[in-house]
mmCIF file of the C-alpha atoms, coordinates in Angstrom:
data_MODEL
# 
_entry.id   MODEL 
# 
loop_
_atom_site.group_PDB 
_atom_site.id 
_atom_site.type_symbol 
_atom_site.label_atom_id 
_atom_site.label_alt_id 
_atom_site.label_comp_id 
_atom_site.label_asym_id 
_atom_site.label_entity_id 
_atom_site.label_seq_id 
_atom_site.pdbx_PDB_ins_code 
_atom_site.Cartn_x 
_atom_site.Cartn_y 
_atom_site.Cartn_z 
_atom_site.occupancy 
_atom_site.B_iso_or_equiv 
_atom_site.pdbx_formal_charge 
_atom_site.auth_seq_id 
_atom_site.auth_comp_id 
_atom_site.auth_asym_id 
_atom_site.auth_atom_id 
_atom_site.pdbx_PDB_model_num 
ATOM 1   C CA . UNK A 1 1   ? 0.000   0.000  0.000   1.00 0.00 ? 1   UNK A CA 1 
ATOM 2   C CA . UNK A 1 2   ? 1.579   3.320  -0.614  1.00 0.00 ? 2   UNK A CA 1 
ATOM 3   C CA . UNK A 1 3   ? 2.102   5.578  2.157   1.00 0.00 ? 3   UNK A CA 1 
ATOM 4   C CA . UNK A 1 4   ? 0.170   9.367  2.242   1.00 0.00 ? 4   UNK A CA 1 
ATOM 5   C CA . UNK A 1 5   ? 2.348   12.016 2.615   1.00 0.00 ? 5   UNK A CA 1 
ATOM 6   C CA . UNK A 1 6   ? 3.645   12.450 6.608   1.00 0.00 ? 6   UNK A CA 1 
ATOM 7   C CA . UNK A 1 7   ? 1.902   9.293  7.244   1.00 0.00 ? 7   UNK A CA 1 
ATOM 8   C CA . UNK A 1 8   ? 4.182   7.108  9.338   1.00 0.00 ? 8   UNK A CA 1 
ATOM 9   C CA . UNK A 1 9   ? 6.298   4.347  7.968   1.00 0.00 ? 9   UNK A CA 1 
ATOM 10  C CA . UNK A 1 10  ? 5.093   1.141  10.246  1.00 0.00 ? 10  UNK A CA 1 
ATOM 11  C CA . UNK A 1 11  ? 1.704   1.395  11.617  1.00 0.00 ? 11  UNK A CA 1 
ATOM 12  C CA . UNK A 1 12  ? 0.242   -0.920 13.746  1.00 0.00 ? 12  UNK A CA 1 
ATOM 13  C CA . UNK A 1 13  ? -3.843  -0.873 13.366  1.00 0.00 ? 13  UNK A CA 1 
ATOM 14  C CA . UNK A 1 14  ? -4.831  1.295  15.888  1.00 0.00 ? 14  UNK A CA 1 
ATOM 15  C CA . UNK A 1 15  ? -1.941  4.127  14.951  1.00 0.00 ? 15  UNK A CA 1 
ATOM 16  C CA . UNK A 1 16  ? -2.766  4.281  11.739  1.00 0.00 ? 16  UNK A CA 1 
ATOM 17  C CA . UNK A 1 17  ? -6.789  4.738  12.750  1.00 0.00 ? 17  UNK A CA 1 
ATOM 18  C CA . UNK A 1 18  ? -5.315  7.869  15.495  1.00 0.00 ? 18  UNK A CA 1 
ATOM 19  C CA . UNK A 1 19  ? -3.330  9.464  12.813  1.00 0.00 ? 19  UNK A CA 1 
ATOM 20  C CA . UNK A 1 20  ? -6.213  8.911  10.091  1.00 0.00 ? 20  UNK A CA 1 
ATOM 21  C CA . UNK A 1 21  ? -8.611  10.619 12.541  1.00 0.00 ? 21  UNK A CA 1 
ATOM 22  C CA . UNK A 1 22  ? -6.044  13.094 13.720  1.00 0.00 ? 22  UNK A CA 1 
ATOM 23  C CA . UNK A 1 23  ? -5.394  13.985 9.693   1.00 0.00 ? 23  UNK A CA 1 
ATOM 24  C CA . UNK A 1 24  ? -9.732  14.550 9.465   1.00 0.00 ? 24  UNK A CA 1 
ATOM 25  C CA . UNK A 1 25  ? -9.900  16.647 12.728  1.00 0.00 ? 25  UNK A CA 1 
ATOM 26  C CA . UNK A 1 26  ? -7.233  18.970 11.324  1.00 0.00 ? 26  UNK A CA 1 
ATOM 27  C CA . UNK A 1 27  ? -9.610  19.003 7.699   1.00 0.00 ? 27  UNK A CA 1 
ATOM 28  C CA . UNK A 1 28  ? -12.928 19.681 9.663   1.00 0.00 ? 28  UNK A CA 1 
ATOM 29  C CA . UNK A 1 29  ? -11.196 22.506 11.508  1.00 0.00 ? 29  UNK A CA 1 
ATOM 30  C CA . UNK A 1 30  ? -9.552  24.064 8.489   1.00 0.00 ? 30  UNK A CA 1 
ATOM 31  C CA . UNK A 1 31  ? -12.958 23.545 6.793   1.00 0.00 ? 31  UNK A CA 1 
ATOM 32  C CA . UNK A 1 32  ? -14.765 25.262 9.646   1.00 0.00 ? 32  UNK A CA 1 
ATOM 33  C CA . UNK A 1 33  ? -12.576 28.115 9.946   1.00 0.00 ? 33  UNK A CA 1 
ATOM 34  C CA . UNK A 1 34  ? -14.137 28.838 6.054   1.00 0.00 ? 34  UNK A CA 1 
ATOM 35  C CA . UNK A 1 35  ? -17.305 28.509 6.340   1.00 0.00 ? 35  UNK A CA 1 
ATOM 36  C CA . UNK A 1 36  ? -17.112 30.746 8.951   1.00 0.00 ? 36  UNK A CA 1 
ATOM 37  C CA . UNK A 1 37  ? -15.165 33.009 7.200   1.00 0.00 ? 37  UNK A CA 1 
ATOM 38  C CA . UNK A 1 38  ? -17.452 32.835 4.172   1.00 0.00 ? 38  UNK A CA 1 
ATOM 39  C CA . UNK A 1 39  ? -20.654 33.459 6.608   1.00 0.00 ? 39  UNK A CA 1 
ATOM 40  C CA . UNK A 1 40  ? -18.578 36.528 7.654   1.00 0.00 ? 40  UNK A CA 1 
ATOM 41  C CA . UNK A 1 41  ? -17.209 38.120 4.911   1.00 0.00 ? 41  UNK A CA 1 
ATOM 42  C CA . UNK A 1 42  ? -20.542 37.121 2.643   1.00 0.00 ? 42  UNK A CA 1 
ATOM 43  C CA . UNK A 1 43  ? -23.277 37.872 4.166   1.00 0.00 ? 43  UNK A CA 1 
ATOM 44  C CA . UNK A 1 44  ? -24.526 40.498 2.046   1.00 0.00 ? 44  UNK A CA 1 
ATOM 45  C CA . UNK A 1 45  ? -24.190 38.463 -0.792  1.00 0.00 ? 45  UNK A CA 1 
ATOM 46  C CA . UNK A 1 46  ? -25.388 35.666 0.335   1.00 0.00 ? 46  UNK A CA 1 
ATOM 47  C CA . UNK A 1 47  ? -28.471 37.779 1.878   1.00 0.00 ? 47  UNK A CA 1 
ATOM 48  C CA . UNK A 1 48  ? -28.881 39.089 -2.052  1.00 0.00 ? 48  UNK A CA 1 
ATOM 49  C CA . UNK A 1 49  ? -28.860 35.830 -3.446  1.00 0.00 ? 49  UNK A CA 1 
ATOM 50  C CA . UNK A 1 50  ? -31.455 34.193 -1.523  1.00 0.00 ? 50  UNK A CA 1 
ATOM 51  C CA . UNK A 1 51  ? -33.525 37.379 -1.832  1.00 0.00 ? 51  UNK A CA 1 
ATOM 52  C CA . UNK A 1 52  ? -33.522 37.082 -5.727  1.00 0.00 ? 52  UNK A CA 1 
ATOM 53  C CA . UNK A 1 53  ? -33.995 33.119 -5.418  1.00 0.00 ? 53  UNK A CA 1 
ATOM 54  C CA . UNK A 1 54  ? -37.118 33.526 -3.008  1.00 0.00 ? 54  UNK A CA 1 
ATOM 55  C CA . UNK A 1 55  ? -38.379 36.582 -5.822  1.00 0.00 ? 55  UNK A CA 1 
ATOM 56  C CA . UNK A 1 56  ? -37.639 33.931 -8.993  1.00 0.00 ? 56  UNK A CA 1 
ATOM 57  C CA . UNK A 1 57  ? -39.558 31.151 -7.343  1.00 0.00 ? 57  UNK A CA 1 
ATOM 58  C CA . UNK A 1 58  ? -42.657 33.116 -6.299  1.00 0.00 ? 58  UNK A CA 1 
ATOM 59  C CA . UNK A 1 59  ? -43.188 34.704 -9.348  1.00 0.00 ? 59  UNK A CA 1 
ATOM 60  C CA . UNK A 1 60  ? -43.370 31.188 -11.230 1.00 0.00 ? 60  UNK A CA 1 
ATOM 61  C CA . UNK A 1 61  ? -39.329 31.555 -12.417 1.00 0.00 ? 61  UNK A CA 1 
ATOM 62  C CA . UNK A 1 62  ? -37.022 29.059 -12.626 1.00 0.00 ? 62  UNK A CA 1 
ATOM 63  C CA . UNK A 1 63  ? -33.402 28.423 -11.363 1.00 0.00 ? 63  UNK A CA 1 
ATOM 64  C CA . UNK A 1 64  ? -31.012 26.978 -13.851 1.00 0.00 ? 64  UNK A CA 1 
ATOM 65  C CA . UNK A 1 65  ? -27.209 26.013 -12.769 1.00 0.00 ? 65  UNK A CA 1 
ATOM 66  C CA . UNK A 1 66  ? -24.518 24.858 -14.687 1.00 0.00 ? 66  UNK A CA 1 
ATOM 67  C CA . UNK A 1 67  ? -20.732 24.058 -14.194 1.00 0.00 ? 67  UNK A CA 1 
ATOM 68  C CA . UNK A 1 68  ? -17.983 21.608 -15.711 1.00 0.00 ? 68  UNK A CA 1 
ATOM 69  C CA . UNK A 1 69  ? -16.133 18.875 -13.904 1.00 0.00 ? 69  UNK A CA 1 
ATOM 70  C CA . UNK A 1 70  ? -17.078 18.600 -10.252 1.00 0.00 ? 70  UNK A CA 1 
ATOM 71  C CA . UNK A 1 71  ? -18.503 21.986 -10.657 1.00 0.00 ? 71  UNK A CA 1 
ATOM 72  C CA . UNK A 1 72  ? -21.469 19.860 -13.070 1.00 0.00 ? 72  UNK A CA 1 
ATOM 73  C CA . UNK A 1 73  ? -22.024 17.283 -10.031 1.00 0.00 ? 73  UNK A CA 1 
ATOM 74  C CA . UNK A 1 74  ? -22.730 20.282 -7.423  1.00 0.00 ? 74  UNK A CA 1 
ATOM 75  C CA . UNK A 1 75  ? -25.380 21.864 -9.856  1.00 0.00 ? 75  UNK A CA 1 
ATOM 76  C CA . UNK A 1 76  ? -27.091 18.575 -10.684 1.00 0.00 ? 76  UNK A CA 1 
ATOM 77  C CA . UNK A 1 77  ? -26.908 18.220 -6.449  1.00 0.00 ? 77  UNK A CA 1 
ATOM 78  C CA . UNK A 1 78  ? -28.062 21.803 -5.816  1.00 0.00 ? 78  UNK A CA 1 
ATOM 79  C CA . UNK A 1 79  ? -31.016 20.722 -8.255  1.00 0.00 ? 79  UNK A CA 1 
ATOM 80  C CA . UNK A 1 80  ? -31.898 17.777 -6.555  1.00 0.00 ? 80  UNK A CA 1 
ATOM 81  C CA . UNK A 1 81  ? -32.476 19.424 -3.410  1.00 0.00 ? 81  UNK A CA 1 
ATOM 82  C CA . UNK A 1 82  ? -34.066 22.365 -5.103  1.00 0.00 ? 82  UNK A CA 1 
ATOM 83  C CA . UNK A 1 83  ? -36.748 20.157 -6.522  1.00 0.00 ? 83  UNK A CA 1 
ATOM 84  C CA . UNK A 1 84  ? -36.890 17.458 -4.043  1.00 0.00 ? 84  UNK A CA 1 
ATOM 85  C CA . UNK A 1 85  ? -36.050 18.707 -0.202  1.00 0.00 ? 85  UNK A CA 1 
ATOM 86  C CA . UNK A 1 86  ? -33.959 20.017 1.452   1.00 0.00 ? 86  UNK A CA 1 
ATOM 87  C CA . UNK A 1 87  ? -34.257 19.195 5.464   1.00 0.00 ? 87  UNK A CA 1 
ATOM 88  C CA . UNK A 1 88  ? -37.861 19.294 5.197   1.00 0.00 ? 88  UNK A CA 1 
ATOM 89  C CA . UNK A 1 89  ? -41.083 18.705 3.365   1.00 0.00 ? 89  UNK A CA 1 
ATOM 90  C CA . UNK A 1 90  ? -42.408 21.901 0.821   1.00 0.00 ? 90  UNK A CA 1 
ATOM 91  C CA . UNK A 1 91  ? -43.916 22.127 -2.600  1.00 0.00 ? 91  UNK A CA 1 
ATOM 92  C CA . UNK A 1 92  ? -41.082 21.387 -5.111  1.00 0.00 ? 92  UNK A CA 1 
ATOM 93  C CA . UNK A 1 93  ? -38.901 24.477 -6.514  1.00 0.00 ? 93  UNK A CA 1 
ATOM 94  C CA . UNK A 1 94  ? -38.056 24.417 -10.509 1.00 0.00 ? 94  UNK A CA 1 
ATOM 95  C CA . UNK A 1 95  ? -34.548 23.794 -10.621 1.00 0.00 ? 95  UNK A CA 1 
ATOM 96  C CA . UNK A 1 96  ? -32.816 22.240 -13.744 1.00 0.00 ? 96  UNK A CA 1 
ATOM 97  C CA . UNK A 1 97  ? -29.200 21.213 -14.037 1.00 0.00 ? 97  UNK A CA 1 
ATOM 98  C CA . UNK A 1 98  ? -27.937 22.386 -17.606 1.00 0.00 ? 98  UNK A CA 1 
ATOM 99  C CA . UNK A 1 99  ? -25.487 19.799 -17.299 1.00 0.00 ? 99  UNK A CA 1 
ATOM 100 C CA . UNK A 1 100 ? -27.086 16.329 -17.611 1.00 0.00 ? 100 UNK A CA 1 
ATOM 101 C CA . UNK A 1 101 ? -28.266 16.085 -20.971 1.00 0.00 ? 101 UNK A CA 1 
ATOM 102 C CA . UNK A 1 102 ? -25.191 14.544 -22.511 1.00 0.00 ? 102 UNK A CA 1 
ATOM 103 C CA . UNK A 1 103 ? -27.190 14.470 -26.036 1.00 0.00 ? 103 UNK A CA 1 
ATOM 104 C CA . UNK A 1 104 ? -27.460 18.488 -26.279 1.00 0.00 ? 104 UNK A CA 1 
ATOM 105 C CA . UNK A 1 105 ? -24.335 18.639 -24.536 1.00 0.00 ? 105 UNK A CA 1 
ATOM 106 C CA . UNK A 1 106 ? -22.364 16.957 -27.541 1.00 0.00 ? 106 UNK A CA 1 
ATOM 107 C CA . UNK A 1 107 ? -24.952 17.752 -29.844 1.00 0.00 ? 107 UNK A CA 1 
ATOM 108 C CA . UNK A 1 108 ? -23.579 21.670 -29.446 1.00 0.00 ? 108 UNK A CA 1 
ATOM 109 C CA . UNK A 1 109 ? -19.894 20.549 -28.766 1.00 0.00 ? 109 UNK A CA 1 
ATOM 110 C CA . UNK A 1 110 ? -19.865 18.482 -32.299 1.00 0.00 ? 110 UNK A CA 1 
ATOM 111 C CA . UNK A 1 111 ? -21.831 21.077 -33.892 1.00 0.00 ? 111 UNK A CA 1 
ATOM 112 C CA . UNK A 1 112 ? -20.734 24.330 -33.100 1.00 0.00 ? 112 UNK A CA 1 
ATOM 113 C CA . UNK A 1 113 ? -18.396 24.828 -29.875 1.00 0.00 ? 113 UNK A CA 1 
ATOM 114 C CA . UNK A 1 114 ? -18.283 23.221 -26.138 1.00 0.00 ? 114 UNK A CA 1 
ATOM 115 C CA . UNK A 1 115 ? -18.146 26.648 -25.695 1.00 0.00 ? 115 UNK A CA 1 
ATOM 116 C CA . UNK A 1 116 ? -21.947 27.551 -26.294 1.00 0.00 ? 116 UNK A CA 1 
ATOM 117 C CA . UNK A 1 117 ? -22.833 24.124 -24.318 1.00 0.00 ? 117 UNK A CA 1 
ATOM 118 C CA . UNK A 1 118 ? -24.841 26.322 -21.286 1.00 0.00 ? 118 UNK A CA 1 
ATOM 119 C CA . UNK A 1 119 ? -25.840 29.037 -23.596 1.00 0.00 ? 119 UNK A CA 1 
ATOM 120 C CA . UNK A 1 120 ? -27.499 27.850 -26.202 1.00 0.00 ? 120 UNK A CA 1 
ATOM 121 C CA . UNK A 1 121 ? -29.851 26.072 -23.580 1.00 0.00 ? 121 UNK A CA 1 
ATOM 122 C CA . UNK A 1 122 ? -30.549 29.275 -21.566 1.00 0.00 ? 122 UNK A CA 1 
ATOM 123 C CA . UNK A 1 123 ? -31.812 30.771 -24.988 1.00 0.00 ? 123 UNK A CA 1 
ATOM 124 C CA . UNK A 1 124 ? -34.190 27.304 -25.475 1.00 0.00 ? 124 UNK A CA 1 
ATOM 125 C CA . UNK A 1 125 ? -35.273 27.157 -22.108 1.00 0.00 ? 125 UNK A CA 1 
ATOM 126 C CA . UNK A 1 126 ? -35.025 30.392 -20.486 1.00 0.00 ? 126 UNK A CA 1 
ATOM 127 C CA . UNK A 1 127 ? -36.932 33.171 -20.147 1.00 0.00 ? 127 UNK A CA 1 
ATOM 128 C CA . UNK A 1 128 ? -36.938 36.720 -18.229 1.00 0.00 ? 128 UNK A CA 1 
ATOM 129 C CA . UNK A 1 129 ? -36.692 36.344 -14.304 1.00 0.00 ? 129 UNK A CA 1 
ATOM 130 C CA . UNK A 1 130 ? -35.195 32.922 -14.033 1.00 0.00 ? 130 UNK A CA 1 
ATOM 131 C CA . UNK A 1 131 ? -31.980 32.612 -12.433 1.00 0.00 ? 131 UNK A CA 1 
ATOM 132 C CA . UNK A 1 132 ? -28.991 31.116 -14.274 1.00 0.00 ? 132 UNK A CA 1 
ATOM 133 C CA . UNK A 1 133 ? -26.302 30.235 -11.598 1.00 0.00 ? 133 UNK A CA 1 
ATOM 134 C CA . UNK A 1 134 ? -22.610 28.968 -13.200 1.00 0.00 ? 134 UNK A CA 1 
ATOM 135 C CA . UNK A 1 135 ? -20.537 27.501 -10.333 1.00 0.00 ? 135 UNK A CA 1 
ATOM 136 C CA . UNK A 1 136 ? -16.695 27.191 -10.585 1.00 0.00 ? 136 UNK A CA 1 
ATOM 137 C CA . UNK A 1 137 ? -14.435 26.043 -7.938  1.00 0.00 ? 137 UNK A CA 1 
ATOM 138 C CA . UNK A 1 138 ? -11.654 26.460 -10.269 1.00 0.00 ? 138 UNK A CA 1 
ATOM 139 C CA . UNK A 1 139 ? -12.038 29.748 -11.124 1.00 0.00 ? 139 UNK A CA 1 
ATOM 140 C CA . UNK A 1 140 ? -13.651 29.640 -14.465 1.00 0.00 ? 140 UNK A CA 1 
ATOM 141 C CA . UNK A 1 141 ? -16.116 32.065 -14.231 1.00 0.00 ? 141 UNK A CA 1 
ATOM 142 C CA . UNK A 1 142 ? -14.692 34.142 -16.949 1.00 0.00 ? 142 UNK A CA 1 
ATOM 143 C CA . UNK A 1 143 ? -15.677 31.128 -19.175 1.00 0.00 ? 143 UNK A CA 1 
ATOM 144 C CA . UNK A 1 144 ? -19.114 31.056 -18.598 1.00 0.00 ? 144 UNK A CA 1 
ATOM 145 C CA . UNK A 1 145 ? -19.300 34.652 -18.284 1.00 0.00 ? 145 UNK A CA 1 
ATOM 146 C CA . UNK A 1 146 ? -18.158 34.797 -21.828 1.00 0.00 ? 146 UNK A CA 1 
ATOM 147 C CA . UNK A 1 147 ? -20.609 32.014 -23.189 1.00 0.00 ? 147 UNK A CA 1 
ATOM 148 C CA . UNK A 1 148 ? -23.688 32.852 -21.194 1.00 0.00 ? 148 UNK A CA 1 
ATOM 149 C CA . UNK A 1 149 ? -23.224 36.769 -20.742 1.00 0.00 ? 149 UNK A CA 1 
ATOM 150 C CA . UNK A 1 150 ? -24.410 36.976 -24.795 1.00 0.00 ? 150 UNK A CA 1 
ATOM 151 C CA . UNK A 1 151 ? -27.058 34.703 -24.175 1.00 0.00 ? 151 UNK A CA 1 
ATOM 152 C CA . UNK A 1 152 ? -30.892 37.251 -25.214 1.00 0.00 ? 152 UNK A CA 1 
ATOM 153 C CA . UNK A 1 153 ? -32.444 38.454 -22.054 1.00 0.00 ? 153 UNK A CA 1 
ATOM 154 C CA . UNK A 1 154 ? -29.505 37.560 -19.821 1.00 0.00 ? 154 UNK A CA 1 
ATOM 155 C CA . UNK A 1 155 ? -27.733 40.792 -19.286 1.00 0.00 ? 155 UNK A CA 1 
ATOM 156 C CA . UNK A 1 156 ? -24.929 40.914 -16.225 1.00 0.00 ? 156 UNK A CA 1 
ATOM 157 C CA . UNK A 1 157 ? -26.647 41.107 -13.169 1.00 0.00 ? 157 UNK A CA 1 
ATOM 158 C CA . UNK A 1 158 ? -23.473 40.531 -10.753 1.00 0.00 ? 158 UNK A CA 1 
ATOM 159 C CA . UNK A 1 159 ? -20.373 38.312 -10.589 1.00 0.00 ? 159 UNK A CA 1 
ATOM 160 C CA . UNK A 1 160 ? -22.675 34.747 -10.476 1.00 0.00 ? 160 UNK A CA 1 
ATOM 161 C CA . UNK A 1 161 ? -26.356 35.832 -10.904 1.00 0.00 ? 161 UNK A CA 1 
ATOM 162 C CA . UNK A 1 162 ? -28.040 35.982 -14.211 1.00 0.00 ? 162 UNK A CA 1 
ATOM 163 C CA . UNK A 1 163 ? -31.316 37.111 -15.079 1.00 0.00 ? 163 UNK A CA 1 
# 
């Protein structure tokens, strides 16, 4: 088995379950101190967002997300608990995931450009006051800023809400 880095060479069971546990204390921490920080430092923001969400939803709008790589697996997540639950029982929300059908998805790629894979849906399916969110934990934003920003009816609204 190869070793993690730092992990001690010889192990006997029950070190290597203290320093495995000691190695996921120090994650939750580090973990916790951001969240924290996030609450902190975005409130405002975060206070805007779920504003505009509440606003979409009521007046029959829907929220669309979209992101590539892991980014695609928390939209199609964020959906699921938009339209299922999410800690308790309420009407469903409209929610779609631009990211799960793989036939458009190539269908554009092939066709035209990966690069049009999100926009080209938002101008089939959306319309004015829904909500297109494009998550990046890389950093990408300036891609789908490019792609969906020229999207009709989705001018700017700030740096990851669309309307």
């Amino acid at each position: 088995m190869a070793e993690a880095a730092g992990e001690p060479r010889l192990f006997t069971d029950e070190s290597r379950l203290r320093w495995i546990l000691g190695k996921l204390k120090k994650e939750l921490r580090i973990h916790t101190r951001i969240i924290e920080q996030t609450v902190t430092q975005c409130s405002a923001m975060i206070n805007d967002i779920s504003n505009s969400l509440v606003e979409c939803f009521r007046n029959g709008n829907k929220l669309m997300l979209c992101g590539n790589g892991g980014s695609a697996a928390d939209s199609q997540h964020m959906v699921a608990e938009f339209v299922n639950r999410f800690r308790l029982d309420r009407a469903a929300l409209p929610a779609i995931a631009l990211t799960v059908d793989t036939s458009i998805l190539t269908a554009i790629g092939n066709d035209s450009s990966f690069e049009f894979s999100f926009s080209r849906q938002v101008e089939a399916l959306g319309k004015p006051g829904d909500i297109l969110a494009a998550i990046s934990t890389s950093g990408g934003f300036f891609q789908y800023s490019q792609s969906v920003g020229g999207c009709p009816g989705t001018p700017h609204q700030n740096d990851w809400l669309y309307r």
